[in-house]
KOLZA-165515 format. One record per residue (C-alpha): residue in one letter; chain; x, y, z. Coordinates in pm, 1 decimal, decimal comma. Layout:
<atoms>
+-----+-------+----------+----------+----------+
! res ! chain !       xx !       yy !       zz !
+-----+-------+----------+----------+----------+
!   A !     A !        X !        Y !        Z !
...
+-----+-------+----------+----------+----------+
</atoms>
This chain:
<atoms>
+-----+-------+----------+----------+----------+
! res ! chain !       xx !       yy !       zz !
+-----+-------+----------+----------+----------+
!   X !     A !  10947,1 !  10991,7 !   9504,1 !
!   X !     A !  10840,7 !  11134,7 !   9195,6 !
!   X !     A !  10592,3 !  10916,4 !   9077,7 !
!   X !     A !  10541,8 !  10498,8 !   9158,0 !
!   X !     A !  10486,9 !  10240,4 !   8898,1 !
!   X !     A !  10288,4 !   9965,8 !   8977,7 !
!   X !     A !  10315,2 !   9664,5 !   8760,5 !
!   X !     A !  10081,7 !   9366,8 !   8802,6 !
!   X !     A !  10066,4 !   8984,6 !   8696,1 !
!   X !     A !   9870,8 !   8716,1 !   8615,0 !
!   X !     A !   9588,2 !   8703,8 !   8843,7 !
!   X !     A !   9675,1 !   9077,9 !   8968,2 !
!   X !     A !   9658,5 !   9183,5 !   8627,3 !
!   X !     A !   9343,1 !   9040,2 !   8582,7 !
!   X !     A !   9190,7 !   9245,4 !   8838,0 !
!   X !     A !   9320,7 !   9549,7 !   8769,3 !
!   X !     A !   9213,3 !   9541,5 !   8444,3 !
!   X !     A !   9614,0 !   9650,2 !   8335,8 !
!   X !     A !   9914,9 !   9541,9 !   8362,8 !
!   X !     A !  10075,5 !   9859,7 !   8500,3 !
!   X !     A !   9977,7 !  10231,0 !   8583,0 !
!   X !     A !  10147,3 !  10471,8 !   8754,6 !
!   X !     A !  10045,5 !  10659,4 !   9047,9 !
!   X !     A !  10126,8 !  11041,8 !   9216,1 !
!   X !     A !  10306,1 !  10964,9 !   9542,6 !
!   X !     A !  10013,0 !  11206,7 !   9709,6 !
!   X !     A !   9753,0 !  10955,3 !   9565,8 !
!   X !     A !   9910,0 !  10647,7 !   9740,1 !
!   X !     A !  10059,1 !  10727,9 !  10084,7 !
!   X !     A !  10360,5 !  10620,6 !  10128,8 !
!   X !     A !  10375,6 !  10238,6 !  10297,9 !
!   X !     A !  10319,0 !   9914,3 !  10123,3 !
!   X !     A !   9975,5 !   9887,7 !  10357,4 !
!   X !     A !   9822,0 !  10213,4 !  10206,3 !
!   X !     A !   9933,9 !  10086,2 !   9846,0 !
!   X !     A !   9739,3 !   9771,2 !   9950,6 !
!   X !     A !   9440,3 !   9923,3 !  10112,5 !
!   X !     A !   9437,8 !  10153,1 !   9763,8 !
!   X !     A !   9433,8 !   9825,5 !   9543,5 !
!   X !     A !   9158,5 !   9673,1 !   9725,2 !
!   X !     A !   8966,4 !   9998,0 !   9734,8 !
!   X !     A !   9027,4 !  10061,7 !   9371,4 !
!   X !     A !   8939,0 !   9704,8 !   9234,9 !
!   X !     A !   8766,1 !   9526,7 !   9506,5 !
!   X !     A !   8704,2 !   9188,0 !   9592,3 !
!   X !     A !   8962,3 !   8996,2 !   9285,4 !
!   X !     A !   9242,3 !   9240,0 !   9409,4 !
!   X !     A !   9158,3 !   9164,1 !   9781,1 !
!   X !     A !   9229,1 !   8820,5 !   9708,4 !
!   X !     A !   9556,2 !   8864,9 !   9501,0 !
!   X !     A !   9696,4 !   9071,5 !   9785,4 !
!   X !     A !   9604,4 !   8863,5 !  10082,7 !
!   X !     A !   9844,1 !   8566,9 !  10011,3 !
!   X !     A !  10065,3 !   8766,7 !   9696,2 !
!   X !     A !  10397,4 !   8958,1 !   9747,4 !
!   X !     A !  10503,4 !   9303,3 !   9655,3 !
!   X !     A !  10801,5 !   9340,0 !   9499,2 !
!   X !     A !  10925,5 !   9714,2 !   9640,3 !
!   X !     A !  11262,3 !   9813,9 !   9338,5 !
!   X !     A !  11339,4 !   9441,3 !   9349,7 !
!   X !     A !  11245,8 !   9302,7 !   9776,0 !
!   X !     A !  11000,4 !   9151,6 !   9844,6 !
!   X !     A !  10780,4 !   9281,0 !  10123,8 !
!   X !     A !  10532,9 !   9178,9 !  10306,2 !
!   X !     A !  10572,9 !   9430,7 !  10598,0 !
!   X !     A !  10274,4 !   9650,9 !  10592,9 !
!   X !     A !  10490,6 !   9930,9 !  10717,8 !
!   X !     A !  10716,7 !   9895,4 !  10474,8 !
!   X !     A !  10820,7 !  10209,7 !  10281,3 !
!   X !     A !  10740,3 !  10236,0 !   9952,0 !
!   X !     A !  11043,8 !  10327,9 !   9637,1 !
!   X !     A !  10984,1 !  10377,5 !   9260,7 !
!   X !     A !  10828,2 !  10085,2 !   9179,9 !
!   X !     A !  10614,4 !   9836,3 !   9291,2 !
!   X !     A !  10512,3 !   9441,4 !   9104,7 !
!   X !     A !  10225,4 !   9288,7 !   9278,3 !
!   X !     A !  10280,4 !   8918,2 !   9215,9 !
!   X !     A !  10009,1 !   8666,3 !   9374,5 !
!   X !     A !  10044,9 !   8382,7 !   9494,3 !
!   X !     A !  10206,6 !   8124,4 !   9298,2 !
!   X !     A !  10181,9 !   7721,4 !   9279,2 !
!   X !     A !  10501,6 !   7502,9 !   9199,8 !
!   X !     A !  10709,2 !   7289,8 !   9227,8 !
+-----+-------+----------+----------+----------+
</atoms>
């Protein structure tokens, strides 16, 4: 992986701070729990919250696995109400 793009919405965008950055592979590990544990160390309590009921989108699947590798790109989507 060259680099990963991380794109964020609504309430993950909000605490972020952006609404995507990109990220050096070395800089982020290489599972969807490291990504996580980055977020939350990064931006703190707002993206703890996003994360702990949202989804990551990994190229397109969701995943929810922790252990999940990571690909090109990731969308961290929180939870969402509906109907």
């Amino acid at each position: 992986m060259a680099s990963l793009t991380v794109r964020y919405f609504a309430a993950a965008a909000e605490a972020a701070g952006v609404e995507e950055e990109t990220f050096a592979p070395e800089a982020v590990g290489g599972t969807v729990g490291e990504l996580r544990d980055l977020l939350v160390d990064r931006y703190g309590a707002a993206m703890a919250r996003v994360v702990a009921n949202g989804s990551f989108l990994v190229d397109g699947v969701v995943q929810r696995d922790a252990s999940a590798p990571l690909g090109s790109s990731v969308d961290v989507l929180p939870p969402f109400a509906g109907g």
